[in-house]
Residue frames relative to the residue before (quaternion, step in Angstrom):
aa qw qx qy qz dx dy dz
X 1.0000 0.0000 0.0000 0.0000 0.00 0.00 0.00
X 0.4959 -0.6647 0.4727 0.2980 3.84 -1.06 0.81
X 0.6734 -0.3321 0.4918 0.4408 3.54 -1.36 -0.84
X 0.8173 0.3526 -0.1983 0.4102 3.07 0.74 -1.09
X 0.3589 0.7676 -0.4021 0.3468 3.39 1.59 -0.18
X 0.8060 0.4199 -0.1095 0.4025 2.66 0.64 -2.52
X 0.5775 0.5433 -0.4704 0.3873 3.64 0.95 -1.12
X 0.7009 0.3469 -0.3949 0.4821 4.37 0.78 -0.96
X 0.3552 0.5870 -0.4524 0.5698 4.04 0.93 0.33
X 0.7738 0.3463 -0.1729 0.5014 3.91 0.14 -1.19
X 0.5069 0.6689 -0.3624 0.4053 3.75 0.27 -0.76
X 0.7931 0.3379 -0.1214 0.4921 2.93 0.31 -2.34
X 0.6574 0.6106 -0.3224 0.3017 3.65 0.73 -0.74
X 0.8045 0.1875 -0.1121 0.5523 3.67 1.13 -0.43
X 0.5963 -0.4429 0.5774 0.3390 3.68 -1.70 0.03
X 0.1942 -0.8085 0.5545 0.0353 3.65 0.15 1.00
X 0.7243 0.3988 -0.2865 0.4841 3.84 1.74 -0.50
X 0.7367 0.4372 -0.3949 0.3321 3.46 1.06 0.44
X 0.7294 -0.3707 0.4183 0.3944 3.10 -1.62 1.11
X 0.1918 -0.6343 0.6910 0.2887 3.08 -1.53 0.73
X 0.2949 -0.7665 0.5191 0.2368 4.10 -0.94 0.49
X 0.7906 -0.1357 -0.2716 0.5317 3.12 0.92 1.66
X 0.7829 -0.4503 0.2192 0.3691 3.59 -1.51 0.58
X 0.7561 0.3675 -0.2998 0.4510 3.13 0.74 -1.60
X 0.7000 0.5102 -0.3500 0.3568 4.34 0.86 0.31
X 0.3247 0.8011 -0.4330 0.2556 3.30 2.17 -0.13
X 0.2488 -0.5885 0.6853 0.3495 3.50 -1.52 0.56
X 0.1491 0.7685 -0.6222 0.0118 3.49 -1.78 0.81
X 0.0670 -0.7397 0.6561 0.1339 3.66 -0.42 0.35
X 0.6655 -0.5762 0.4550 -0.1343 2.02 -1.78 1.96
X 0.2089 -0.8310 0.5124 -0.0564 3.72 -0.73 0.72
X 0.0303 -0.8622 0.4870 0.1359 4.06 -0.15 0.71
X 0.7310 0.1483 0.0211 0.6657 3.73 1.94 -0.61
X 0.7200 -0.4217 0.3123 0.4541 3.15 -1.65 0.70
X 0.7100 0.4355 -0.3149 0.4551 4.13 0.59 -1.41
X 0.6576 0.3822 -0.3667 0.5357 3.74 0.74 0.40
X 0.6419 0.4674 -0.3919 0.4646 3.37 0.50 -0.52
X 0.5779 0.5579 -0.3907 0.4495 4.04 1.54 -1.01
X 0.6025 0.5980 -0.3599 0.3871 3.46 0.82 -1.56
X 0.6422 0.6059 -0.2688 0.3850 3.79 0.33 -1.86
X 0.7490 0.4704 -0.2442 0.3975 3.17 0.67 -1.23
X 0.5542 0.6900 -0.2990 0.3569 3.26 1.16 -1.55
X 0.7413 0.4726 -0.0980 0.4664 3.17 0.58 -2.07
X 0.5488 0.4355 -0.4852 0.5232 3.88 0.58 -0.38
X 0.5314 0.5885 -0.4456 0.4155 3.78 0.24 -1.28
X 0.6881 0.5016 -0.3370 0.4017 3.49 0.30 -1.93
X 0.7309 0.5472 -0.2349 0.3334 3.14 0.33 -1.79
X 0.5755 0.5172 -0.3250 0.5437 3.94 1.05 -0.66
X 0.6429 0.5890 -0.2993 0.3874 3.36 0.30 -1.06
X 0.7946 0.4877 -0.1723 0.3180 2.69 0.93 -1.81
X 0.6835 0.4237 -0.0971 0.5864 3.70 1.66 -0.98
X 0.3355 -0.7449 0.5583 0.1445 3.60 0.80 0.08
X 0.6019 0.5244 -0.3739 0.4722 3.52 1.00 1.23
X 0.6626 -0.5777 0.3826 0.2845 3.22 -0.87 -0.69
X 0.2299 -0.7772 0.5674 0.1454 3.36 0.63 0.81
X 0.0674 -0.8145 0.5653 0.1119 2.98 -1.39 1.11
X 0.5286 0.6418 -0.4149 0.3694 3.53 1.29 -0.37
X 0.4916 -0.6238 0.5658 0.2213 3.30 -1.23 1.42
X 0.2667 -0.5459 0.7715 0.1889 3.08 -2.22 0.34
X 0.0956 -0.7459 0.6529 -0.0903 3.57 -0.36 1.21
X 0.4454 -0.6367 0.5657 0.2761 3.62 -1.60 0.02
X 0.5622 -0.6456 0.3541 0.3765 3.39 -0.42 0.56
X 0.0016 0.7421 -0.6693 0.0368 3.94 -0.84 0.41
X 0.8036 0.0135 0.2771 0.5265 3.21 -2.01 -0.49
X 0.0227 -0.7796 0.6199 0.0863 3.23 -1.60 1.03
X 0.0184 -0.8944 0.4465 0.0185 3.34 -0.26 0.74
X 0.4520 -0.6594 0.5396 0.2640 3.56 -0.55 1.89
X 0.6424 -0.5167 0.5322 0.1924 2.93 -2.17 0.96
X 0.5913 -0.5834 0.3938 0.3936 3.56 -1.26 0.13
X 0.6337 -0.5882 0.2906 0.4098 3.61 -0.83 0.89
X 0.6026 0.5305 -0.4357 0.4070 3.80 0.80 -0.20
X 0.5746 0.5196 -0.4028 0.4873 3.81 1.44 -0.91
X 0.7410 0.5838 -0.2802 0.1776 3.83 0.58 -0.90
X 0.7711 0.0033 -0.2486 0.5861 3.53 -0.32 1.16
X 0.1107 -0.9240 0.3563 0.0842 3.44 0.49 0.56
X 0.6181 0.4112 -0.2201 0.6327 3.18 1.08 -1.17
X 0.6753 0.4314 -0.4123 0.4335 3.85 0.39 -0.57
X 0.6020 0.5002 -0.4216 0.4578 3.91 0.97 -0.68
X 0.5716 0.5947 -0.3721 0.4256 4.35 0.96 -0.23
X 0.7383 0.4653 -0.1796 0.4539 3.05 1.57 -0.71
X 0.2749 -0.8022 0.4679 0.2490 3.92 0.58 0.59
X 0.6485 0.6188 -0.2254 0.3818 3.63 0.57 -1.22
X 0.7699 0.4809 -0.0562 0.4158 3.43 0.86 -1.22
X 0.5006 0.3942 -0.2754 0.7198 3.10 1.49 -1.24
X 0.8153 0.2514 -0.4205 0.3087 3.80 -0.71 -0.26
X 0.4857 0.5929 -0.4613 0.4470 3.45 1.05 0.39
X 0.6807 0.5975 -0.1964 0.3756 3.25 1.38 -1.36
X 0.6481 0.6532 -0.1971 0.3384 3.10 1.56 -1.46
X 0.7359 0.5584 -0.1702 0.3430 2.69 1.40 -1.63
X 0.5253 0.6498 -0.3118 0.4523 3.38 1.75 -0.84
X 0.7902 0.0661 0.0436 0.6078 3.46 1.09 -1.78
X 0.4426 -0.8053 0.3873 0.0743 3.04 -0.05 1.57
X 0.8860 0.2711 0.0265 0.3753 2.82 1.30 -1.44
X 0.5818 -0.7026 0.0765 0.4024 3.14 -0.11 2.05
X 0.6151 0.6185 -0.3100 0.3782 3.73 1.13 -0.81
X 0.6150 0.5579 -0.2279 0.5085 3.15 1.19 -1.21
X 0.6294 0.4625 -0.3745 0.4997 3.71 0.62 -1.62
X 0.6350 0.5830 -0.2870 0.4177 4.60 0.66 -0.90
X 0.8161 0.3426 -0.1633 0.4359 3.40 1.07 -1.04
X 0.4895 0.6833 -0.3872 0.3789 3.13 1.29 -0.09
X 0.2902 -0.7670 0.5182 0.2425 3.75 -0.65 0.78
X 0.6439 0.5778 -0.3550 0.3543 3.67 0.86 -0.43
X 0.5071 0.4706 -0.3383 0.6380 3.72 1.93 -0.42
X 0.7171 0.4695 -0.3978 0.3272 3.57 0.42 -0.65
X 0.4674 0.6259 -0.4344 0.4485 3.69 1.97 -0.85
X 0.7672 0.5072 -0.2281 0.3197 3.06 0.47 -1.84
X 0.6364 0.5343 -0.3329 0.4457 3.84 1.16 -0.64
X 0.4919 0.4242 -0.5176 0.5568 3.76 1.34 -0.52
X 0.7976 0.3513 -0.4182 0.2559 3.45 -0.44 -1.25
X 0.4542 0.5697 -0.4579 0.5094 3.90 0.95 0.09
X 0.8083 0.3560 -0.2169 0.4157 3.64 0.33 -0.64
X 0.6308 -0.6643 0.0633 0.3960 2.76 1.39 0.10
X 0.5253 0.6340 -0.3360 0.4572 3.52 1.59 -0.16
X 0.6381 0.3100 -0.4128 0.5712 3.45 -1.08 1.69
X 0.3107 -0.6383 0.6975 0.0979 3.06 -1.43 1.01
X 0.6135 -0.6201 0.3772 0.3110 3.62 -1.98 1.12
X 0.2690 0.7981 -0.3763 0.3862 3.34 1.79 0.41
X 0.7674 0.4616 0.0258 0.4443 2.62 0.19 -2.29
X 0.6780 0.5579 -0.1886 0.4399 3.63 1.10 -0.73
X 0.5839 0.5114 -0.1614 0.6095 3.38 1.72 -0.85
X 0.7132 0.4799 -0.3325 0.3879 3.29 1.18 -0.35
X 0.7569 0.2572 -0.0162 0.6005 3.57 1.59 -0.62
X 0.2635 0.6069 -0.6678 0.3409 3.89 1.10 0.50
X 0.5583 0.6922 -0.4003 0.2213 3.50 0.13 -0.89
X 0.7606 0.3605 -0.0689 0.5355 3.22 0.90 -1.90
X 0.4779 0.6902 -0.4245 0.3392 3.97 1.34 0.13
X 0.3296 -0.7470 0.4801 0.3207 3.66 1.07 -0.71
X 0.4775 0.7461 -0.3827 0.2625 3.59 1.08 0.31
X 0.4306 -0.6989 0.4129 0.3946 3.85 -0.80 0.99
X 0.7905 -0.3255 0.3215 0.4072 3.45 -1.69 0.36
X 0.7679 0.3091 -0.3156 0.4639 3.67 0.11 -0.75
X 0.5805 0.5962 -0.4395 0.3383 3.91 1.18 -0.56
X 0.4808 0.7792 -0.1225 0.3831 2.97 1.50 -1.27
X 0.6650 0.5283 -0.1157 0.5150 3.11 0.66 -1.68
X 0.8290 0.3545 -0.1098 0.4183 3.38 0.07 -1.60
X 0.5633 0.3456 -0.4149 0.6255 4.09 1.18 -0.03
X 0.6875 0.3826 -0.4116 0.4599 3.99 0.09 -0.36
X 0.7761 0.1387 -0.4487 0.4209 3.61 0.74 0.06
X 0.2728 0.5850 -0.6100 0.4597 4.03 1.06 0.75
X 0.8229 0.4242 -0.2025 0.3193 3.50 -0.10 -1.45
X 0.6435 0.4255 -0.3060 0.5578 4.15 1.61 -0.48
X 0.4835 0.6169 -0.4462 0.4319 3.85 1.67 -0.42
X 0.6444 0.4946 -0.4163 0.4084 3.85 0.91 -1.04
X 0.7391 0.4106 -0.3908 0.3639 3.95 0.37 -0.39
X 0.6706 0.5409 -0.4284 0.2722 3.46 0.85 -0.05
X 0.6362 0.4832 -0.3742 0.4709 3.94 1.59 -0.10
């Protein structure tokens, strides 16, 4: 995925007009070069325009990154008991269970992002047992029926 992918990925993903109600919860997108730092900007502009408000999420350069606390991580997957202990059991270890991209798939589609399409197209490559399987493909077809 590009910069500019992810920045229209981000955008859609948050309230760009609300206050954040404290530093360490601010939205901000991040920047690694001048042609990212132009884009970021560009797209906020867009994003004002686009809401007739005030855009509060910062464009910041990138720095020191520092992972959230272990209660913020996979969130939507930590509501789900079943899944996380499938997950756990694979990656035991809490770093491992964070770095894994196939928990992080499975946490978007828990929060809702992805269609039961898009899910049918890659459960396969997730590593998940028959009944985990089962029970996120019918979470993820429950969201189109309200």
């Amino acid at each position: 995925m590009t910069y500019a992918e992810l920045l229209e990925v981000f955008w859609a993903a948050h309230n760009p007009t609300s206050r954040s109600w404290s530093r360490q919860y601010k939205t901000a997108v991040f920047y690694h070069n001048e042609e990212q730092k132009r884009l970021a900007a560009a797209t906020r502009e867009r994003v004002a325009a686009q809401v007739r408000s005030h855009v509060y999420t910062e464009v910041l350069p990138a720095s020191t990154f520092t992972l959230a606390e272990g209660y913020h991580q996979k969130y939507y997957l930590r509501q789900h008991r079943e899944l996380l202990r499938a997950f756990t059991t694979k990656f035991p270890e809490a770093e491992e269970l964070v770095a894994s991209t196939a928990v992080a798939r499975v946490n978007g589609y828990l929060a809702g992002h992805g269609s039961a399409e898009q899910l049918a197209r890659e459960i396969d490559g997730l590593g998940m047992s028959p009944s985990g399987r089962l029970a996120l493909q019918k979470r993820v077809g429950q969201r189109g029926r309200y």
